[in-house]
Backbone as JSON, one array per atom type, in Angstrom:
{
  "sequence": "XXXXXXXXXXXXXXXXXXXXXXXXXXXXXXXXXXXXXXXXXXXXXXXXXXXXXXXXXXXXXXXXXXXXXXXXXXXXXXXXXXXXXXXXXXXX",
  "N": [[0.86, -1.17, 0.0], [0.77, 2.32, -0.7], [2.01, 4.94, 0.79], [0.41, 7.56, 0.71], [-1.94, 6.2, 0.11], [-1.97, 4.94, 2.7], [-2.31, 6.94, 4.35], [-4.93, 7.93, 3.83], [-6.97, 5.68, 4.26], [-6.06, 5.41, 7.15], [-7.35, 7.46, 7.97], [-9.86, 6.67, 7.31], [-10.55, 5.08, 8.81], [-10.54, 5.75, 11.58], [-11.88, 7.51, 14.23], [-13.48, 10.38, 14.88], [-12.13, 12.39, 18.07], [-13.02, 13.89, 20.24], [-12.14, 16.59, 22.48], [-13.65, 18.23, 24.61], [-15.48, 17.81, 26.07], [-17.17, 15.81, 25.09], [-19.63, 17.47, 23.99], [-22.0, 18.83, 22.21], [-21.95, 21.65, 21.51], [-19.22, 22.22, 22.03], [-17.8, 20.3, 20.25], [-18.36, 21.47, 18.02], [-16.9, 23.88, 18.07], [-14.25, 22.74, 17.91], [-13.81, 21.67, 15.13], [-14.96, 24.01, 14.01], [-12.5, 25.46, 14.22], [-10.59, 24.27, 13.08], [-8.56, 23.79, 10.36], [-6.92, 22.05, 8.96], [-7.27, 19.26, 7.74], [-7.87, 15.47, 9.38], [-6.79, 13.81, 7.67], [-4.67, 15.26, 6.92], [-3.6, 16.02, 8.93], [-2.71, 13.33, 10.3], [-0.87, 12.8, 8.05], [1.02, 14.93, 8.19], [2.21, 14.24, 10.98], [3.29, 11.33, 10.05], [5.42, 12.33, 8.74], [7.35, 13.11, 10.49], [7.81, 11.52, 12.67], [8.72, 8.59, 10.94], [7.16, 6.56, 10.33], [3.36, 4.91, 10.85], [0.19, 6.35, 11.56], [-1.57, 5.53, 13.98], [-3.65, 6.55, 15.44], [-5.73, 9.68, 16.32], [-6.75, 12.29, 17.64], [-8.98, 15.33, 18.31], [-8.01, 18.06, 20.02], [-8.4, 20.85, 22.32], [-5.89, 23.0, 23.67], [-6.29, 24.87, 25.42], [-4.86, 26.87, 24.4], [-4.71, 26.31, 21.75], [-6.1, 24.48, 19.14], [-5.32, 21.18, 18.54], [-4.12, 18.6, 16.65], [-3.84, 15.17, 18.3], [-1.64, 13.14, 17.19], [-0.78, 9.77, 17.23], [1.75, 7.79, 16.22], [2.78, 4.45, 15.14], [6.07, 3.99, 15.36], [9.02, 2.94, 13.08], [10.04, 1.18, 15.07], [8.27, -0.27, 15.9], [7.15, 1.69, 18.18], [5.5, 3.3, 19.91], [4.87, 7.0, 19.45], [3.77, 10.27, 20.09], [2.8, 13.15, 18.05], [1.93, 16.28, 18.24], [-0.17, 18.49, 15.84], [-0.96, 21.58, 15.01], [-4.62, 22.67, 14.39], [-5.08, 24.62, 13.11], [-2.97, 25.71, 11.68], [-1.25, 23.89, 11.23], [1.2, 23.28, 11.65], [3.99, 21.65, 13.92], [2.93, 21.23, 17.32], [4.39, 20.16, 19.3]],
  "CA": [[0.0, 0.0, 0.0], [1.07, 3.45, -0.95], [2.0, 5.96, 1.82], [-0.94, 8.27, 1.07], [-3.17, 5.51, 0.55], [-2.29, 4.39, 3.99], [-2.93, 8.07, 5.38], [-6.72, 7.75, 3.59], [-7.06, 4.37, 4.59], [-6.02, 5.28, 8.52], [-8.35, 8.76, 8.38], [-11.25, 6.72, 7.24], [-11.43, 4.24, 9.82], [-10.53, 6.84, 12.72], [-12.85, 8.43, 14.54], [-12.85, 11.89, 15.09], [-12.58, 12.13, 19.15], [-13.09, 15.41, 20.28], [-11.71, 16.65, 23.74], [-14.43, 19.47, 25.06], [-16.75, 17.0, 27.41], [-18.21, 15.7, 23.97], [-20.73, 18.23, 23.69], [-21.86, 19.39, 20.49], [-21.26, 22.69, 21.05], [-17.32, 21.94, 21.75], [-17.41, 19.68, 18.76], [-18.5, 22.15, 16.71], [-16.08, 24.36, 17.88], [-12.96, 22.54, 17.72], [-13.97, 21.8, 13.7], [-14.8, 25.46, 12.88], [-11.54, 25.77, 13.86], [-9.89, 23.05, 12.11], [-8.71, 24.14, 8.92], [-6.03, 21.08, 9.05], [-8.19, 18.24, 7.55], [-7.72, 14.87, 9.84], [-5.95, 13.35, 7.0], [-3.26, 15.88, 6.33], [-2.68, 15.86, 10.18], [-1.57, 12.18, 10.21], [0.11, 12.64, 7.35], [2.38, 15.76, 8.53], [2.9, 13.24, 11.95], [3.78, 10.62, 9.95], [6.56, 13.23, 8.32], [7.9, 13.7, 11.97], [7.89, 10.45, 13.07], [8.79, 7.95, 10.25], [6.18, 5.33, 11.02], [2.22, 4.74, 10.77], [-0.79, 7.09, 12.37], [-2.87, 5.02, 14.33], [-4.67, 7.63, 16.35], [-5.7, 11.04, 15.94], [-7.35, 13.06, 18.38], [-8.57, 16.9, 17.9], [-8.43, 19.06, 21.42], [-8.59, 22.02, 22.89], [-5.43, 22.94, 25.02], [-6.38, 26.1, 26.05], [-4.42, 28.16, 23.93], [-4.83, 26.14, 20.67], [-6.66, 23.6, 18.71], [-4.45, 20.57, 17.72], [-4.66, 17.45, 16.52], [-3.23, 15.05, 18.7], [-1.81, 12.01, 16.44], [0.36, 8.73, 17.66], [2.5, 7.17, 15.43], [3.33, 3.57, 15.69], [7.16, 3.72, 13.94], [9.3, 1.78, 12.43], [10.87, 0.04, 16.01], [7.33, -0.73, 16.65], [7.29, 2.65, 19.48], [3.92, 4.42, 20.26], [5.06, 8.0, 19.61], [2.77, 11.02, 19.99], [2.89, 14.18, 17.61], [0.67, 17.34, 18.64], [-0.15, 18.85, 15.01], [-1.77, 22.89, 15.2], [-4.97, 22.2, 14.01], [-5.01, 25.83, 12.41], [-1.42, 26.06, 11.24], [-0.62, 22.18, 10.33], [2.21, 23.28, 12.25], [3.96, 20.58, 15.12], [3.33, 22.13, 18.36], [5.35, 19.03, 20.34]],
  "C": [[0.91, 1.23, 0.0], [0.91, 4.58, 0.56], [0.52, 6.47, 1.82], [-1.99, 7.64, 0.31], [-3.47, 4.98, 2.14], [-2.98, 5.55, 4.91], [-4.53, 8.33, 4.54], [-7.17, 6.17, 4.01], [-7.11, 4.53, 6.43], [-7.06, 7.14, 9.03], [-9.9, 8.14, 8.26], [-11.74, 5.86, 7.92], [-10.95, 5.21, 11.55], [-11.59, 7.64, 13.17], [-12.81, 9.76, 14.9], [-13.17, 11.94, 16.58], [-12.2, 13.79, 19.31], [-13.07, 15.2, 22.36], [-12.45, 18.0, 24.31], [-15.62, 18.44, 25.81], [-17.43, 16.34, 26.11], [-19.6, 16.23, 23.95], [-20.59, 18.29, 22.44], [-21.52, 20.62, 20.28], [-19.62, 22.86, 21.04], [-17.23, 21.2, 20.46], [-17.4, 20.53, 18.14], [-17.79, 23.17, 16.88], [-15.0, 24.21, 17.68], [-13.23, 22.17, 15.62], [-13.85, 22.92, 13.55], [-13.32, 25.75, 13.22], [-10.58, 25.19, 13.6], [-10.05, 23.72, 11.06], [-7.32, 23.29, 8.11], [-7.39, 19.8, 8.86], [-7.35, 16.67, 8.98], [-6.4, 14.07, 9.28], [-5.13, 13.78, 6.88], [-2.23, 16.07, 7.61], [-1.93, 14.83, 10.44], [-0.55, 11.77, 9.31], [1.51, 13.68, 7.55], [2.95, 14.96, 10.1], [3.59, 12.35, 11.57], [5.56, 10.87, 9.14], [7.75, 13.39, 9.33], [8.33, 12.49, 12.38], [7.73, 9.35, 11.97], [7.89, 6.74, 10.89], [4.79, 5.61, 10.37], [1.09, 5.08, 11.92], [-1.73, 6.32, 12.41], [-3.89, 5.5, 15.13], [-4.71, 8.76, 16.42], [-7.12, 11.5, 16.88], [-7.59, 14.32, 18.56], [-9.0, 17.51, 19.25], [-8.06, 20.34, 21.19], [-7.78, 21.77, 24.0], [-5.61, 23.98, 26.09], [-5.8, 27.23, 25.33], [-4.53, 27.58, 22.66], [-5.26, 24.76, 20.24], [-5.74, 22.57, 17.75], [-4.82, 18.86, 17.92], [-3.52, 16.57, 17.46], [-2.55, 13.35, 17.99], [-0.89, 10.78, 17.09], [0.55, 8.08, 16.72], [2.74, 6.1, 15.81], [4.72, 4.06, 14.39], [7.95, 2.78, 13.86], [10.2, 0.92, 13.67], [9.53, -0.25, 16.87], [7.37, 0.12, 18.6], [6.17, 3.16, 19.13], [4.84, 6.11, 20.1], [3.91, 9.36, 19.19], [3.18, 12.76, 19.58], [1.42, 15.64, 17.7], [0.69, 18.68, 17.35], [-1.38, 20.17, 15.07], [-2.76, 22.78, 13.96], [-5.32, 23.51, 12.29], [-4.23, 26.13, 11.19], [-0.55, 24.91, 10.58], [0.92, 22.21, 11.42], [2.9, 22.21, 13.43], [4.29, 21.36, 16.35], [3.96, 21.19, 19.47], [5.71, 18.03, 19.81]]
}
């Protein structure tokens, strides 16, 4: 399988977990301010961390909306990249 078939392949069985008490009104605010699709977040994690995004999580830390993704990589290690959900940017 093709890299960015694997990052559409691991966005479309992911759920989108949202970190605001799962309300709907926090959901719907951590989206409007998503302008970092799910997919392009595990794929700029998987940039960072040579490996495969098996979890992607979008919160609210208080000062910014980021996706939070874990990588399994290639020595079989859990590693966790915190991608600005705004900015695509890696804020850890």
């Amino acid at each position: 399988m093709s890299k960015g078939g694997g990052v559409i392949g691991v966005a479309a069985l992911l759920a989108l977990s949202v970190g605001c008490g799962g309300s709907e009104q926090g959901k719907s605010y951590l989206i409007r301010h998503a302008s970092v699709s799910l997919a392009q977040a595990a794929s700029l994690a998987e940039r960072q961390v040579p490996g495969r995004a098996v979890k992607v999580e979008l919160l609210y830390t208080g000062k910014h909306v980021v996706y939070e993704v874990q990588v399994l990589d290639t020595g079989n290690q859990l590693k966790t990249v915190a991608i600005d959900a705004e900015t695509g940017k890696v804020v850890k």
